[in-house]
C-alpha positions in Angstrom: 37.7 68.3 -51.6 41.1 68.9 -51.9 43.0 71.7 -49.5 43.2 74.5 -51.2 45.4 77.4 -50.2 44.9 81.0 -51.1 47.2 83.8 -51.7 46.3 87.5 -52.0 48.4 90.5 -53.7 48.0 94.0 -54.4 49.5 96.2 -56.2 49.0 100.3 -55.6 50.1 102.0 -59.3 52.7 104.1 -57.0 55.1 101.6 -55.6 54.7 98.9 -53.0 51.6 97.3 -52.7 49.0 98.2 -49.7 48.2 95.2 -47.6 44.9 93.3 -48.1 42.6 93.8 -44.7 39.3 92.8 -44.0 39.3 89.7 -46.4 36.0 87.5 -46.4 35.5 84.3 -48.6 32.1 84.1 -49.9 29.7 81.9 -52.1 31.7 78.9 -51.4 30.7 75.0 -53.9 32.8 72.9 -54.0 33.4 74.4 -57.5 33.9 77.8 -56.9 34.1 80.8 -54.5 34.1 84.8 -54.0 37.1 86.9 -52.0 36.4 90.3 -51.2 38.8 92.3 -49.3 40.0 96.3 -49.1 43.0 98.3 -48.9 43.6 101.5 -47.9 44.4 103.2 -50.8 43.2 102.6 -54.9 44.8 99.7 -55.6 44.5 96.2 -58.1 44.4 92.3 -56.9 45.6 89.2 -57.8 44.8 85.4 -56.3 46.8 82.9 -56.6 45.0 79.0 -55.6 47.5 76.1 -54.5 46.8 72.7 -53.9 48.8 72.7 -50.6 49.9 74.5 -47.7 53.6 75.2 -49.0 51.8 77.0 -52.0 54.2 74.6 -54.2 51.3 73.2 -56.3 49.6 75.5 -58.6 45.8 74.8 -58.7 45.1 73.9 -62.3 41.9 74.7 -64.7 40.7 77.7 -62.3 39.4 80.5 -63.6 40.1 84.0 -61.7 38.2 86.8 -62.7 37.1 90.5 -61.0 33.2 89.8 -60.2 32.1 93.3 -60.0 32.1 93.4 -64.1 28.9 93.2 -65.8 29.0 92.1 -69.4 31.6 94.2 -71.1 31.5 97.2 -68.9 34.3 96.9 -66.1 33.3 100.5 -65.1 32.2 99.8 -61.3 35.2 97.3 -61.1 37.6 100.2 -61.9 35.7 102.6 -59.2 36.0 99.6 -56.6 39.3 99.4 -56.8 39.5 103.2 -57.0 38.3 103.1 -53.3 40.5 100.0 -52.1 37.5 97.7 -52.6 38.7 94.7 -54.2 36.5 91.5 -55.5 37.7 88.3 -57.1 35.6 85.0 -58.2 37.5 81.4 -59.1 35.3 79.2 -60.1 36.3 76.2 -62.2 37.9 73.8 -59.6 35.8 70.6 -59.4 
């Protein structure tokens, strides 16, 4: 399995983006796995996967989705990250 290197942002509607704490990588294949981390205040994320440690090589053919949405209602995603709860799956990496 390749190395793969993982970058977290957020973004707070307001300004400058809180900084992600308390991140934990879950539900790891060698396909796929979960990030879940918080911030302090409401706030959106974004993951970016590399294929090396100088974040130089874009991971290609990942998909990166919120995985608190259920079907077509993205309702408790929007009151995670009302709270600073943030929760990401990419999946699509063998």
């Amino acid at each position: 399995m390749p190395l793969i290197l993982l970058l977290l942002f957020c973004s707070a509607a307001w300004g400058a983006g809180p900084l992600p704490r308390n991140v934990h990588v879950a539900d790891v294949t060698p396909a796929s796995f979960t990030v879940v981390w918080t911030t302090d205040s409401a706030s959106t994320g974004n993951i970016q996967v590399y294929a090396d440690v100088l974040a130089t090589i874009p991971v290609t053919g990942a998909v990166i989705e919120q995985d608190f949405v259920l079907g077509e209602d993205n309702a408790p995603a929007i009151a995670a990250e009302n709270i600073g709860v943030l929760r990401t799956r990419v999946s699509g990496l063998s």
